[in-house]
PDB file as gemmi writes it, atoms N, CA and C in Angstrom:
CRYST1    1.000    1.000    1.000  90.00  90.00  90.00 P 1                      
ATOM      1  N   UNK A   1      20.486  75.454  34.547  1.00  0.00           N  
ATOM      2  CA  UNK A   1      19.625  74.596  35.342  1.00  0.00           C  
ATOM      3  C   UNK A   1      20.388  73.337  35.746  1.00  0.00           C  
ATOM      4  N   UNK A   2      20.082  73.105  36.849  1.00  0.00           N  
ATOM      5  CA  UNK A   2      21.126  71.936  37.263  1.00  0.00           C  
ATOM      6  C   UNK A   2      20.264  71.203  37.871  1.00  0.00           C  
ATOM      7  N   UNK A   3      20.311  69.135  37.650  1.00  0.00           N  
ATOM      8  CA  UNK A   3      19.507  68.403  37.747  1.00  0.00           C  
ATOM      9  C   UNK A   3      20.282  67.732  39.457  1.00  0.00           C  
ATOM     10  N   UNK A   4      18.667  67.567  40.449  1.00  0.00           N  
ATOM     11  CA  UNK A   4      19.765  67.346  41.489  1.00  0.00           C  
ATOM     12  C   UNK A   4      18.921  66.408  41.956  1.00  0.00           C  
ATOM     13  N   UNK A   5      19.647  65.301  42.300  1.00  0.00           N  
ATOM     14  CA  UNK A   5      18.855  64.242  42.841  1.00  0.00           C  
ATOM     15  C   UNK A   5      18.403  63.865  44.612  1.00  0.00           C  
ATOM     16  N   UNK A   6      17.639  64.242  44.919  1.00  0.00           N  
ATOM     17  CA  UNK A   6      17.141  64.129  46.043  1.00  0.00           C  
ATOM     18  C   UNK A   6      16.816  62.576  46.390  1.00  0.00           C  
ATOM     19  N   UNK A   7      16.960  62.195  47.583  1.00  0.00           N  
ATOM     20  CA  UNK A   7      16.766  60.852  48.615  1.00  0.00           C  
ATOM     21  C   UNK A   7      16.763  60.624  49.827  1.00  0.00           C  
ATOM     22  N   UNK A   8      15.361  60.269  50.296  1.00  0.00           N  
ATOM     23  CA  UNK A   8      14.778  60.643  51.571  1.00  0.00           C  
ATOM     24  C   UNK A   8      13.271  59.634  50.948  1.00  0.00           C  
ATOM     25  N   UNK A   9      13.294  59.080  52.624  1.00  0.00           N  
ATOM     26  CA  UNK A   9      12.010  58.376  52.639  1.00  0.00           C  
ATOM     27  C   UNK A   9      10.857  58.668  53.116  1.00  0.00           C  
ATOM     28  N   UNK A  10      11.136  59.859  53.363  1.00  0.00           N  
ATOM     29  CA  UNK A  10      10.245  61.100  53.775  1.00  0.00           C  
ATOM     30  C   UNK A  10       9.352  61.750  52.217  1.00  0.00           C  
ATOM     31  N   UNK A  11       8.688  61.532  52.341  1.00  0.00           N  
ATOM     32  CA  UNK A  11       7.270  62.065  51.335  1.00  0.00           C  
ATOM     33  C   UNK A  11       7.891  63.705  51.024  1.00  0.00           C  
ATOM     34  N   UNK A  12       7.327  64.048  52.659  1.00  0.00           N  
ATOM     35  CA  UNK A  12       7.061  65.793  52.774  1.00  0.00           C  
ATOM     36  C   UNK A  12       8.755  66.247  52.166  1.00  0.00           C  
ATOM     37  N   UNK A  13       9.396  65.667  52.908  1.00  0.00           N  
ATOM     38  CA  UNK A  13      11.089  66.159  52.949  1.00  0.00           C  
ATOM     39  C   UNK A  13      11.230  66.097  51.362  1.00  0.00           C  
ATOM     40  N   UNK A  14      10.827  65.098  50.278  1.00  0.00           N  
ATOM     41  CA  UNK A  14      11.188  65.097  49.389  1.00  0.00           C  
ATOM     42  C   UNK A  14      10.347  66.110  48.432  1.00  0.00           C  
ATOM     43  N   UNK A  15       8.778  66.176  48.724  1.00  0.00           N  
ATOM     44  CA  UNK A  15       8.175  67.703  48.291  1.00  0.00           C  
ATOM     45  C   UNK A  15       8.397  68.943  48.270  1.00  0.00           C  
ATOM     46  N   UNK A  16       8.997  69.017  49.463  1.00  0.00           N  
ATOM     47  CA  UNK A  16       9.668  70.347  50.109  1.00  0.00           C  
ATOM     48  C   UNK A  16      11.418  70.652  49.345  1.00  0.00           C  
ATOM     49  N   UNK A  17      11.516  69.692  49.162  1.00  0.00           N  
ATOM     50  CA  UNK A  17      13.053  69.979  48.506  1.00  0.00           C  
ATOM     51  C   UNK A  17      12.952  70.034  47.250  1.00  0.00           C  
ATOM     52  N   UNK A  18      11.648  69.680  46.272  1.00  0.00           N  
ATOM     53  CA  UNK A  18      11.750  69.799  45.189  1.00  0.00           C  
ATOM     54  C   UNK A  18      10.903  71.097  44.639  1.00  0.00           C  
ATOM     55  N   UNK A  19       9.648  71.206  45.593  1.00  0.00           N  
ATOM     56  CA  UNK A  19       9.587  72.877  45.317  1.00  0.00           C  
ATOM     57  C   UNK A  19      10.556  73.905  45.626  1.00  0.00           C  
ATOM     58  N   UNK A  20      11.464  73.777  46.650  1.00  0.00           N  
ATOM     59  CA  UNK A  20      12.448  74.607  46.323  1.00  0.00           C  
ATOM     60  C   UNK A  20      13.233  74.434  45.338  1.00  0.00           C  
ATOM     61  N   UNK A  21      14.245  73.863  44.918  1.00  0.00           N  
ATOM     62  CA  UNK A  21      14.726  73.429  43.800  1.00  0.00           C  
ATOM     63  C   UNK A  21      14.174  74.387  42.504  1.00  0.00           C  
ATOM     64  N   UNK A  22      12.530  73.847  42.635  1.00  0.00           N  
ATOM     65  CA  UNK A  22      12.056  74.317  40.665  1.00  0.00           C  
ATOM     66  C   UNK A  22      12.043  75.556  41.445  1.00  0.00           C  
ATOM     67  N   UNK A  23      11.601  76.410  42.503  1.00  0.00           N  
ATOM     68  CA  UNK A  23      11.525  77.876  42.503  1.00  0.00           C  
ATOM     69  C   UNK A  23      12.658  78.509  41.846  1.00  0.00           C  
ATOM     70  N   UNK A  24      13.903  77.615  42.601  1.00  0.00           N  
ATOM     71  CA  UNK A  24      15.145  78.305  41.958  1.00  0.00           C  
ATOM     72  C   UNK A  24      15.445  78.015  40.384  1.00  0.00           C  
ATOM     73  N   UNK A  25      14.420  77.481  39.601  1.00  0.00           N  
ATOM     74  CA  UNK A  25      14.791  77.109  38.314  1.00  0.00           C  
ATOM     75  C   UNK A  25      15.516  75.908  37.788  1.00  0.00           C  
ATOM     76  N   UNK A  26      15.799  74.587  39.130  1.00  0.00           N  
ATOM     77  CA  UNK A  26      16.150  73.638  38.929  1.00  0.00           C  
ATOM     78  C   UNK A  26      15.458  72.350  38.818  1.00  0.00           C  
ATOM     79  N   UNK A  27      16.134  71.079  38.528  1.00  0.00           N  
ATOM     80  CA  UNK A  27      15.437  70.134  37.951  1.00  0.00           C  
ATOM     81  C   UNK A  27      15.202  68.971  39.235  1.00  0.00           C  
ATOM     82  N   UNK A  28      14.529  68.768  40.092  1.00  0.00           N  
ATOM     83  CA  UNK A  28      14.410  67.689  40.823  1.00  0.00           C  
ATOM     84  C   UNK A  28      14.496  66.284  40.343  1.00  0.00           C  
ATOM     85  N   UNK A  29      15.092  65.263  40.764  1.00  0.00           N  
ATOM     86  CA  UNK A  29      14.330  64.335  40.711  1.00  0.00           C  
ATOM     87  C   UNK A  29      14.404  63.186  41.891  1.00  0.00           C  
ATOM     88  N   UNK A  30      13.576  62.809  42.412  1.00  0.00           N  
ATOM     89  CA  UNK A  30      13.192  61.892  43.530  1.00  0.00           C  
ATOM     90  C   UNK A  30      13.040  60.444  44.088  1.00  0.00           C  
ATOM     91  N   UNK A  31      13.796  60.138  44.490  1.00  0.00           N  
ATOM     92  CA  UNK A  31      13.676  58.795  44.978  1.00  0.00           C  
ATOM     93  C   UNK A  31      13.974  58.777  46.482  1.00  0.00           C  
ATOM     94  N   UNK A  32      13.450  57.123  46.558  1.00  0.00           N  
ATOM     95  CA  UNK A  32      12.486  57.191  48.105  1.00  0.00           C  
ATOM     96  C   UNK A  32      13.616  55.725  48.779  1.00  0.00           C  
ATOM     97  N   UNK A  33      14.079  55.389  48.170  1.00  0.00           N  
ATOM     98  CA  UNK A  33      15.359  54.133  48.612  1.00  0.00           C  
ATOM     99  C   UNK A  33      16.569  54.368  48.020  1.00  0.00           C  
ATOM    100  N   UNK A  34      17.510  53.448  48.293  1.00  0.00           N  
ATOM    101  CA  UNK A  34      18.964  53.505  47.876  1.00  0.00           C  
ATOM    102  C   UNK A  34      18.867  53.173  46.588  1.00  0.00           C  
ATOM    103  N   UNK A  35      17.469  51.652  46.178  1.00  0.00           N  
ATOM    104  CA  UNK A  35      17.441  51.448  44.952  1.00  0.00           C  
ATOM    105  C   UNK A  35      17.059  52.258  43.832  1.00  0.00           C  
ATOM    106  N   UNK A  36      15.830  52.812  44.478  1.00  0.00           N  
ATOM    107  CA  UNK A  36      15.543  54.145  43.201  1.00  0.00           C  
ATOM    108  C   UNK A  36      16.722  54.967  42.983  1.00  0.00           C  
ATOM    109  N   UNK A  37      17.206  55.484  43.997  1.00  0.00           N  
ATOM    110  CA  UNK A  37      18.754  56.751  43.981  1.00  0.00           C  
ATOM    111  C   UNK A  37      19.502  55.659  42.941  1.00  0.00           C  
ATOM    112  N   UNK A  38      19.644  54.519  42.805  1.00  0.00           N  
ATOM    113  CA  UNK A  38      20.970  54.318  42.156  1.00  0.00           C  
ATOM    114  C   UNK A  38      20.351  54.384  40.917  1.00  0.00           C  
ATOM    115  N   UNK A  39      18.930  53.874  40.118  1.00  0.00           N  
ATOM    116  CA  UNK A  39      18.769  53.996  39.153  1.00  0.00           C  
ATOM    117  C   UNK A  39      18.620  55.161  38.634  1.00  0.00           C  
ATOM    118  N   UNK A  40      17.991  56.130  39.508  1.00  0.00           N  
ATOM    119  CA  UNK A  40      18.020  57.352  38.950  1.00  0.00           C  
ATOM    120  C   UNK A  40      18.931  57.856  38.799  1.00  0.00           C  
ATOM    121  N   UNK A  41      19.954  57.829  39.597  1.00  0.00           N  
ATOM    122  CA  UNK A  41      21.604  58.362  39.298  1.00  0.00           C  
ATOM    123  C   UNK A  41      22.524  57.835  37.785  1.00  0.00           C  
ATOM    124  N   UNK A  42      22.302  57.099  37.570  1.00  0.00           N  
ATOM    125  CA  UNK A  42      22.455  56.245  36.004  1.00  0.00           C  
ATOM    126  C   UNK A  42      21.339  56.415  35.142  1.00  0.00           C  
ATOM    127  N   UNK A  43      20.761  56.473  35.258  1.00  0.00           N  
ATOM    128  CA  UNK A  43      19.926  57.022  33.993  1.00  0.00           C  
ATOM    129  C   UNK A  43      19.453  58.276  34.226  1.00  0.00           C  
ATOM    130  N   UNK A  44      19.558  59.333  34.863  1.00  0.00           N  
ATOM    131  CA  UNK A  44      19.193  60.422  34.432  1.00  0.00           C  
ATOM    132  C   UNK A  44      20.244  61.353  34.399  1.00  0.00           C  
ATOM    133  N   UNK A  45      21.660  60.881  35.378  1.00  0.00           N  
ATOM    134  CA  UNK A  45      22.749  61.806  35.148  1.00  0.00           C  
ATOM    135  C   UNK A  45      22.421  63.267  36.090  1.00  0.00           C  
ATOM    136  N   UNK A  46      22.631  62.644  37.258  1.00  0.00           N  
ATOM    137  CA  UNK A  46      22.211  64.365  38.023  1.00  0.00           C  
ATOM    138  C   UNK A  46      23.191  65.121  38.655  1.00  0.00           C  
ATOM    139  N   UNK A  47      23.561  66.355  38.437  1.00  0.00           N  
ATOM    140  CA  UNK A  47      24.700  67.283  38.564  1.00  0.00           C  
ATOM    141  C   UNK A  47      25.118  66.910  40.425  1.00  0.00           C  
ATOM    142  N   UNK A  48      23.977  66.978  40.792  1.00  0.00           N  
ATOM    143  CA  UNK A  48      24.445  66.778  42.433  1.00  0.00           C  
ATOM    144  C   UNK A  48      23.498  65.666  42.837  1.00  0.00           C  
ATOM    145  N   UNK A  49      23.831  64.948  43.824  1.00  0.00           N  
ATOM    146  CA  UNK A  49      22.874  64.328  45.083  1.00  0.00           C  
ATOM    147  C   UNK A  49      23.310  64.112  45.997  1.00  0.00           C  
ATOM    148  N   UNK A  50      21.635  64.715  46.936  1.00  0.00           N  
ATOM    149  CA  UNK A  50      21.760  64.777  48.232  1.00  0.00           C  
ATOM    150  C   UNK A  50      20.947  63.624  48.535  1.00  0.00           C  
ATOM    151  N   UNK A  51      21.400  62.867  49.798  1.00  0.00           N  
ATOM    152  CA  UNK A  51      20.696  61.673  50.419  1.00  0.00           C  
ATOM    153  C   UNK A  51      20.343  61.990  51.890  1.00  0.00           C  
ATOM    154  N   UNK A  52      19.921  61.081  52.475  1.00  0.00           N  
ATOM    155  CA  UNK A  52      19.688  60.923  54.010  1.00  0.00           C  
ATOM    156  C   UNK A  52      20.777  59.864  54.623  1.00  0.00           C  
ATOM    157  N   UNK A  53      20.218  59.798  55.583  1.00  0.00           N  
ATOM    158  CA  UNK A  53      21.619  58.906  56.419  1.00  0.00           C  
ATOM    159  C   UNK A  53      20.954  57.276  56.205  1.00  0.00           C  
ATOM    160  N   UNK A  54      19.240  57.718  56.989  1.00  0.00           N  
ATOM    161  CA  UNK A  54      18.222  56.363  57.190  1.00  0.00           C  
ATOM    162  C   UNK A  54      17.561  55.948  55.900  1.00  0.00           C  
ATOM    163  N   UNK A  55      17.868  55.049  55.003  1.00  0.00           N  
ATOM    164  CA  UNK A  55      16.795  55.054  54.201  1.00  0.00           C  
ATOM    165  C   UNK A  55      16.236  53.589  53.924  1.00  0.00           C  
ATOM    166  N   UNK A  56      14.495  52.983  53.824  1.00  0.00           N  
ATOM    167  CA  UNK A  56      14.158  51.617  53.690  1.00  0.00           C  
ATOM    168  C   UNK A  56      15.318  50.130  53.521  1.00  0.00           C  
ATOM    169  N   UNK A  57      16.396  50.450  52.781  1.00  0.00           N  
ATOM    170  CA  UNK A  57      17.164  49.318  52.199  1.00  0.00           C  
ATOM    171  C   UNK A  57      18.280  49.652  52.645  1.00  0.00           C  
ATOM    172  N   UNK A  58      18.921  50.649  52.877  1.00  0.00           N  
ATOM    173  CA  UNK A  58      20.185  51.113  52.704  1.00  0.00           C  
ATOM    174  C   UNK A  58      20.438  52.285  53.983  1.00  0.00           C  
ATOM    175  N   UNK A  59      21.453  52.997  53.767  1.00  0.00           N  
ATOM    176  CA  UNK A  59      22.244  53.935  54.504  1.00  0.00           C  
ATOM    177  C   UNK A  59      23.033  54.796  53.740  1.00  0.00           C  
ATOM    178  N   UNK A  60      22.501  56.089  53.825  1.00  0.00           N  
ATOM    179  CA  UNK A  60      23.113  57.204  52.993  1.00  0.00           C  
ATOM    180  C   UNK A  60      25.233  56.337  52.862  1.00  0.00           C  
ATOM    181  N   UNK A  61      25.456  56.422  53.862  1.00  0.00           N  
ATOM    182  CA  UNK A  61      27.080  55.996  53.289  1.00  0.00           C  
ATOM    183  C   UNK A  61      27.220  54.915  52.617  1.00  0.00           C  
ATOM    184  N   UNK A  62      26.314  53.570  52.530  1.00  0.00           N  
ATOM    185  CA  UNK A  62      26.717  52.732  51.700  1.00  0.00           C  
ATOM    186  C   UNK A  62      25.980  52.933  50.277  1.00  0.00           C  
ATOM    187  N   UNK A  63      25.118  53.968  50.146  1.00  0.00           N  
ATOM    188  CA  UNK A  63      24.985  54.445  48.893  1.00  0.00           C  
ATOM    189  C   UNK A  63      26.035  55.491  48.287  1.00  0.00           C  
ATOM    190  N   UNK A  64      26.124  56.272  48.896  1.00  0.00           N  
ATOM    191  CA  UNK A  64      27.647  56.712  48.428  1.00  0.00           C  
ATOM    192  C   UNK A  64      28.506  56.079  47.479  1.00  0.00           C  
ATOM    193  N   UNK A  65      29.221  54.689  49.091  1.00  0.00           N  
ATOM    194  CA  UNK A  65      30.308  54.166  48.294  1.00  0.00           C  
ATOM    195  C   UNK A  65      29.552  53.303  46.755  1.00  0.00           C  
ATOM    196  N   UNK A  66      28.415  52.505  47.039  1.00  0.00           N  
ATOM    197  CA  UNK A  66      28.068  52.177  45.511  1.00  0.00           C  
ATOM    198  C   UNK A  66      27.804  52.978  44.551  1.00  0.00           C  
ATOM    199  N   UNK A  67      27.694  54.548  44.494  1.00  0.00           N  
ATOM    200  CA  UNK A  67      27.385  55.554  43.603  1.00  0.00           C  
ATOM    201  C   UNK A  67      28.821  55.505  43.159  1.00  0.00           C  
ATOM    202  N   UNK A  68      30.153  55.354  43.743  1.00  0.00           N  
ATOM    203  CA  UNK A  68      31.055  55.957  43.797  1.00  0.00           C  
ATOM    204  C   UNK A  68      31.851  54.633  43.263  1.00  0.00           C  
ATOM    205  N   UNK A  69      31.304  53.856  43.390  1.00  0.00           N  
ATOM    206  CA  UNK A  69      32.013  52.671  42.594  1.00  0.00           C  
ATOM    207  C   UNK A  69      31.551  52.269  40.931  1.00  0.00           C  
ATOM    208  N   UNK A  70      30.646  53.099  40.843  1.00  0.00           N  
ATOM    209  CA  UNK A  70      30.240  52.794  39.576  1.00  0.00           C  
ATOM    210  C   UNK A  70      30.636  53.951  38.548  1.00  0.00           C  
ATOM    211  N   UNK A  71      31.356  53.847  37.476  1.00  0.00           N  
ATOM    212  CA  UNK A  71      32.218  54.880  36.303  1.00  0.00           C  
ATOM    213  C   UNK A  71      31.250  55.966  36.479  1.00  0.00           C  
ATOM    214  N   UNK A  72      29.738  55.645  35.871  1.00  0.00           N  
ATOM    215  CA  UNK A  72      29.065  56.735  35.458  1.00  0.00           C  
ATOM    216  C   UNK A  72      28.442  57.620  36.366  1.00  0.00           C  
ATOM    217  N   UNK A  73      28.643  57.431  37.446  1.00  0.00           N  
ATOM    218  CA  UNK A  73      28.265  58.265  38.751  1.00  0.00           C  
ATOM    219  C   UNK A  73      28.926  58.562  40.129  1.00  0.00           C  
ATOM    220  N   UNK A  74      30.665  58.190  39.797  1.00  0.00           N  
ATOM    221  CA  UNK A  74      31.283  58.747  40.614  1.00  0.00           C  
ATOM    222  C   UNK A  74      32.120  59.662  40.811  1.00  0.00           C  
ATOM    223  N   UNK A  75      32.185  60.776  39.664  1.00  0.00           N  
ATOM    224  CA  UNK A  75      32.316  62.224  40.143  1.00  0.00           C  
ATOM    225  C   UNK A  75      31.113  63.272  40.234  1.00  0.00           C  
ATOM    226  N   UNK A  76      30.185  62.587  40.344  1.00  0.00           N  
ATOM    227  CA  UNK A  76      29.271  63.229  40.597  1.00  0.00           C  
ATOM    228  C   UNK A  76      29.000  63.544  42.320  1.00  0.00           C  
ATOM    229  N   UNK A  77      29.160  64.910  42.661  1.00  0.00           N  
ATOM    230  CA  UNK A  77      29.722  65.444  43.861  1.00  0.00           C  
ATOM    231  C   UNK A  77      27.971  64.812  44.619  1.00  0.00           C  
ATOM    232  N   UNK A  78      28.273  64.493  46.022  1.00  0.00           N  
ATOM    233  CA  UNK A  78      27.124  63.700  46.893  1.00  0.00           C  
ATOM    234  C   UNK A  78      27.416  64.567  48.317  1.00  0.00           C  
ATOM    235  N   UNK A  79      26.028  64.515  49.015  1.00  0.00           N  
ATOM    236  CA  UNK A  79      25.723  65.139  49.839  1.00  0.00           C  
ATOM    237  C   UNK A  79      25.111  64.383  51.060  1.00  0.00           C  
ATOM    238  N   UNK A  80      25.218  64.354  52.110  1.00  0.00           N  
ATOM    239  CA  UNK A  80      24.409  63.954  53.214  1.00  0.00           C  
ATOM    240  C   UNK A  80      23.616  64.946  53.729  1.00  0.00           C  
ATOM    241  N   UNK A  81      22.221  64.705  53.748  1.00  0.00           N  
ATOM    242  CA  UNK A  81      21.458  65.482  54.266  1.00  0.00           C  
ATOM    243  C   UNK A  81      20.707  65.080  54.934  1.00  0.00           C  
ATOM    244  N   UNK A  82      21.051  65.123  56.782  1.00  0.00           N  
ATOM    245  CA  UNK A  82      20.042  64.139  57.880  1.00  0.00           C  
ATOM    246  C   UNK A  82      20.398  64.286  59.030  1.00  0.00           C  
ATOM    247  N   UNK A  83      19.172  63.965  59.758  1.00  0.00           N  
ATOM    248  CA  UNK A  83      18.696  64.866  61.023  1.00  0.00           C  
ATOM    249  C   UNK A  83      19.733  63.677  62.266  1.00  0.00           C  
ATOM    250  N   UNK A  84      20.719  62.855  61.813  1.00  0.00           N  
ATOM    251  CA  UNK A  84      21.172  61.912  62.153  1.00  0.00           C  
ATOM    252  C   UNK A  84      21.653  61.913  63.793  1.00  0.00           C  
ATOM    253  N   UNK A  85      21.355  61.863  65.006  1.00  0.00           N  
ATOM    254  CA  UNK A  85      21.979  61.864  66.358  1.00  0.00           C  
ATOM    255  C   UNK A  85      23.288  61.402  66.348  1.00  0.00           C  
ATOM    256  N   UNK A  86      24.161  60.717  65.535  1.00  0.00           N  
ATOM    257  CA  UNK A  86      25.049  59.726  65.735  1.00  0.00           C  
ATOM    258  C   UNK A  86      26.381  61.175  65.273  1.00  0.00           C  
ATOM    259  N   UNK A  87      27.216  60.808  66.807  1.00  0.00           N  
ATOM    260  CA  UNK A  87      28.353  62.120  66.604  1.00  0.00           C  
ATOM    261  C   UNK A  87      29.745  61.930  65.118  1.00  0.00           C  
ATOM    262  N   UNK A  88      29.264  60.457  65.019  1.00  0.00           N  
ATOM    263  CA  UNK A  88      30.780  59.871  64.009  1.00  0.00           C  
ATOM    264  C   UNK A  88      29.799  59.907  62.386  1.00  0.00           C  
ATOM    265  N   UNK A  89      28.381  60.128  62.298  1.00  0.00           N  
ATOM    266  CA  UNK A  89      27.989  60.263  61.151  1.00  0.00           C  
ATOM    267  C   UNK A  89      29.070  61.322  60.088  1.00  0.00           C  
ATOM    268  N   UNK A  90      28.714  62.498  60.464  1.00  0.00           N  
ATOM    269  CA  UNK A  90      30.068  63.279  60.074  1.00  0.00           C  
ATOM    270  C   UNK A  90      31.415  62.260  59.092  1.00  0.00           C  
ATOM    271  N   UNK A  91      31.854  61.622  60.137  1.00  0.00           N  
ATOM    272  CA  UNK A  91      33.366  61.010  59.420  1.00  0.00           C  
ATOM    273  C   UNK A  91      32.951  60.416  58.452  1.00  0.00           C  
ATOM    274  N   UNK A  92      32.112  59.320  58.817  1.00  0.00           N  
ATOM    275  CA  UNK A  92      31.484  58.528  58.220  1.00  0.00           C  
ATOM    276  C   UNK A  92      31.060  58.917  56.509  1.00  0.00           C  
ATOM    277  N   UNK A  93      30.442  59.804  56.595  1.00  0.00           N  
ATOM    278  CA  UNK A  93      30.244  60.281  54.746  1.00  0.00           C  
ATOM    279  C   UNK A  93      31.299  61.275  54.440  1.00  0.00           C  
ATOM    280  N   UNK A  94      32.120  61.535  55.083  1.00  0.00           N  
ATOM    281  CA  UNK A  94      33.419  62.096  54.499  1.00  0.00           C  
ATOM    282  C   UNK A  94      34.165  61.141  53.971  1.00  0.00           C  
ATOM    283  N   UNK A  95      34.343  60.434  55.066  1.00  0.00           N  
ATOM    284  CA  UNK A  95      34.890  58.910  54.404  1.00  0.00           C  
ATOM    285  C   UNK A  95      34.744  58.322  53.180  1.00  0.00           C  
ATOM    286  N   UNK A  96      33.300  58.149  53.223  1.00  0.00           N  
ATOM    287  CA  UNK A  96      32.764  57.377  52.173  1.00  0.00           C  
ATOM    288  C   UNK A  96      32.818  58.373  51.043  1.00  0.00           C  
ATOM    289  N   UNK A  97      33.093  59.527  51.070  1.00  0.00           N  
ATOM    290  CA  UNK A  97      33.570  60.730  49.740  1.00  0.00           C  
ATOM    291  C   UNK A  97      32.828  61.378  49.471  1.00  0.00           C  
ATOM    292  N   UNK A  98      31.496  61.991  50.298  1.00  0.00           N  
ATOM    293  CA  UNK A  98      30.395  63.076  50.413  1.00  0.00           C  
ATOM    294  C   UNK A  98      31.244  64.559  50.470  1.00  0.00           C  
ATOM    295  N   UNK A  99      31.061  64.934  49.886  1.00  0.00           N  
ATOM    296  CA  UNK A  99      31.133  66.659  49.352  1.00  0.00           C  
ATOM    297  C   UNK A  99      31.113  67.184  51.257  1.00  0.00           C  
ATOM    298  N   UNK A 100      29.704  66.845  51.805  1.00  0.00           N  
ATOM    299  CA  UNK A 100      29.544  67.388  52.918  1.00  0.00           C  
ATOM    300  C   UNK A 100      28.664  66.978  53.566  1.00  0.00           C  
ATOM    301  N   UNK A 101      28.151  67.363  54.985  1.00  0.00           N  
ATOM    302  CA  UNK A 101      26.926  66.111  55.990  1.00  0.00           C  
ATOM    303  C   UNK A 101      26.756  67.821  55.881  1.00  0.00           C  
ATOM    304  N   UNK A 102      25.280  67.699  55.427  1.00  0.00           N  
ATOM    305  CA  UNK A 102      24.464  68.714  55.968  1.00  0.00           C  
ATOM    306  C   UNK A 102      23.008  68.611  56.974  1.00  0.00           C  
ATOM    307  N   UNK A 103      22.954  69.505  58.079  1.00  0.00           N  
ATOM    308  CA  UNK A 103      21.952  69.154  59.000  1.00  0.00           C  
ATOM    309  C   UNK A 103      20.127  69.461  58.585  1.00  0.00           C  
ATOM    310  N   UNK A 104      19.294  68.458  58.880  1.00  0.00           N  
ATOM    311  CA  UNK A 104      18.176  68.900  58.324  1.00  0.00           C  
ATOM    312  C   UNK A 104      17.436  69.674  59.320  1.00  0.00           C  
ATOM    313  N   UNK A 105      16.529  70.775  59.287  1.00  0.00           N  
ATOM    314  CA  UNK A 105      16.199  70.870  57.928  1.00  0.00           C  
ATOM    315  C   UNK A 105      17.391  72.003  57.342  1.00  0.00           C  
ATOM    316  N   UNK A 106      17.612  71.832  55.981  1.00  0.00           N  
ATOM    317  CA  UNK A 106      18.788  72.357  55.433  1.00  0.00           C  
ATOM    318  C   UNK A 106      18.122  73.927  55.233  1.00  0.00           C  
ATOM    319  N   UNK A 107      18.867  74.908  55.406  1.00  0.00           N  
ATOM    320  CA  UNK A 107      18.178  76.448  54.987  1.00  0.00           C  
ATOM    321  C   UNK A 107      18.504  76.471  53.523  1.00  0.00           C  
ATOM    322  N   UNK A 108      17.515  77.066  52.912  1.00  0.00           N  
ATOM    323  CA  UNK A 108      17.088  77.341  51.516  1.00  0.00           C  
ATOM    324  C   UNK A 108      18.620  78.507  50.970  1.00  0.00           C  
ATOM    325  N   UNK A 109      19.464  78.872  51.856  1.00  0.00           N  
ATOM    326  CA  UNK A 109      20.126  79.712  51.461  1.00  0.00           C  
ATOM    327  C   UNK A 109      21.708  78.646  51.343  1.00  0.00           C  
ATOM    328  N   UNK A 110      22.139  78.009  52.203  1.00  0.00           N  
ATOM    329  CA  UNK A 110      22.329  76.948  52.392  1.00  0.00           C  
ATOM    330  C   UNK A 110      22.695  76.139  50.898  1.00  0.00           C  
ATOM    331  N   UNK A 111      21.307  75.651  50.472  1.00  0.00           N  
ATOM    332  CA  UNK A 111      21.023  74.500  49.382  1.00  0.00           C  
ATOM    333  C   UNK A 111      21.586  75.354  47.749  1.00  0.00           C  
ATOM    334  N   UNK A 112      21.269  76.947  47.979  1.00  0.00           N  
ATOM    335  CA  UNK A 112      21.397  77.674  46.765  1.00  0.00           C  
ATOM    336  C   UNK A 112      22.817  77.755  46.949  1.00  0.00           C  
ATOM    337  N   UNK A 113      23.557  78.364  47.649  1.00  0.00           N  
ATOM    338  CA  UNK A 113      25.641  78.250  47.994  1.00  0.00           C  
ATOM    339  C   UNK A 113      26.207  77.066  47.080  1.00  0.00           C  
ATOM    340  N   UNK A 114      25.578  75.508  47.662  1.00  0.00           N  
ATOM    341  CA  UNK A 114      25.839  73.996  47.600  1.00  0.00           C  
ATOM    342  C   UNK A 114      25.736  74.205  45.988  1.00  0.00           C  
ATOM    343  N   UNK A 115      24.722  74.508  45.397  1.00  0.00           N  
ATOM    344  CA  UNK A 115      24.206  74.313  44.142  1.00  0.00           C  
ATOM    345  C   UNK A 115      24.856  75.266  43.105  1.00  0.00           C  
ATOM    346  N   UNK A 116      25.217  76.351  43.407  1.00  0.00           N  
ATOM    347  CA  UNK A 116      25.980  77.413  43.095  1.00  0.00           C  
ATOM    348  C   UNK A 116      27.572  76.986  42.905  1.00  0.00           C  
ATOM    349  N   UNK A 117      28.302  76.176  43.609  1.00  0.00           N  
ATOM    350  CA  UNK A 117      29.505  76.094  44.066  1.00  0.00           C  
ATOM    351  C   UNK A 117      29.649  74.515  42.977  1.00  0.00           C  
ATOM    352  N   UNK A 118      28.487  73.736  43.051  1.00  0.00           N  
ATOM    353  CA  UNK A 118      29.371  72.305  43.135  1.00  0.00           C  
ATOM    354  C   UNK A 118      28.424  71.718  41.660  1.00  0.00           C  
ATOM    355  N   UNK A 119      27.344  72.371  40.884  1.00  0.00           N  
ATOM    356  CA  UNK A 119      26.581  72.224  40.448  1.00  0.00           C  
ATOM    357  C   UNK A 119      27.272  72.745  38.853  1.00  0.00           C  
ATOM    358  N   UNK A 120      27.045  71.929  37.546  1.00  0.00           N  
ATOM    359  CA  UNK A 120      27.739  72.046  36.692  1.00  0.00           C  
ATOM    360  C   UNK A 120      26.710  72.462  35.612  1.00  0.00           C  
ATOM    361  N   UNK A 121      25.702  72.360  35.785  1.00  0.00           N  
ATOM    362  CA  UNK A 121      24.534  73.279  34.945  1.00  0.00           C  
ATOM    363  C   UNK A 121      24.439  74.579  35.369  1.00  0.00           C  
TER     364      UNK A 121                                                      
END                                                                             
C-alpha cells in the first residue's frame, strides 16, 4: 500500500482521486493549499505527491522547490497534475525536479503505471 499525497483546490478533483487510490488499495491523503501539502508531507511521510499547477497560496512549482528543500521530503518523487494552458509549464516542474507534468483529467490507468513504477510501498 502506498501513501500518496494529493493537492488540488478542487473538492471533486480531490474526491475523485482518492476514491481511486483506496479502490486500488492505497492510502490517500488530502490537502487543499501549498500549506496543508507541506504539513502533510512532513508529518505523514507520503511515498508520492501529486499537486496542481494553481493552488489558493502557492503554485505547484514553488511547492516543489520547498518540498525539495526540506531533508525529510525531498526524495520523495512529486508530480504535476493540471489542466494548465501555459506551453513552458512542462519545463517549469521539470525544473523545479517533478518526476513528471501530468495532464488532467489523469486516466486511472495512467495513475496505477506512476504508482507502480515510483511508489515504495
Amino acid at each position: 500500500m502506498a501513501r500518496l499525497l494529493f493537492v488540488d483546490d478542487d473538492p471533486f478533483t480531490l474526491e475523485t482521486l482518492a476514491k481511486a487510490v483506496k479502490v486500488l488499495g492505497h492510502q490517500p491523503i488530502l490537502a487543499s493549499s501549498g500549506r496543508e501539502a507541506l504539513l502533510a508531507a512532513v508529518e505523514q511521510s507520503p511515498d508520492l505527491i501529486f499537486t496542481d499547477m494553481s493552488l489558493p497560496d502557492t503554485d505547484g512549482v514553488t511547492l516543489i522547490g520547498l518540498l525539495h528543500d526540506q531533508e525529510s521530503t525531498a526524495k520523495i518523487p512529486m508530480f504535476v497534475l493540471s489542466a494548465s494552458p501555459y506551453e513552458d509549464a512542462v519545463e517549469k516542474t521539470r525544473t523545479a525536479g517533478a518526476q513528471a507534468y501530468l495532464n488532467k483529467p489523469i486516466r486511472l490507468q495512467t495513475l496505477i503505471e506512476i504508482i507502480g513504477k515510483f511508489a515504495a510501498g
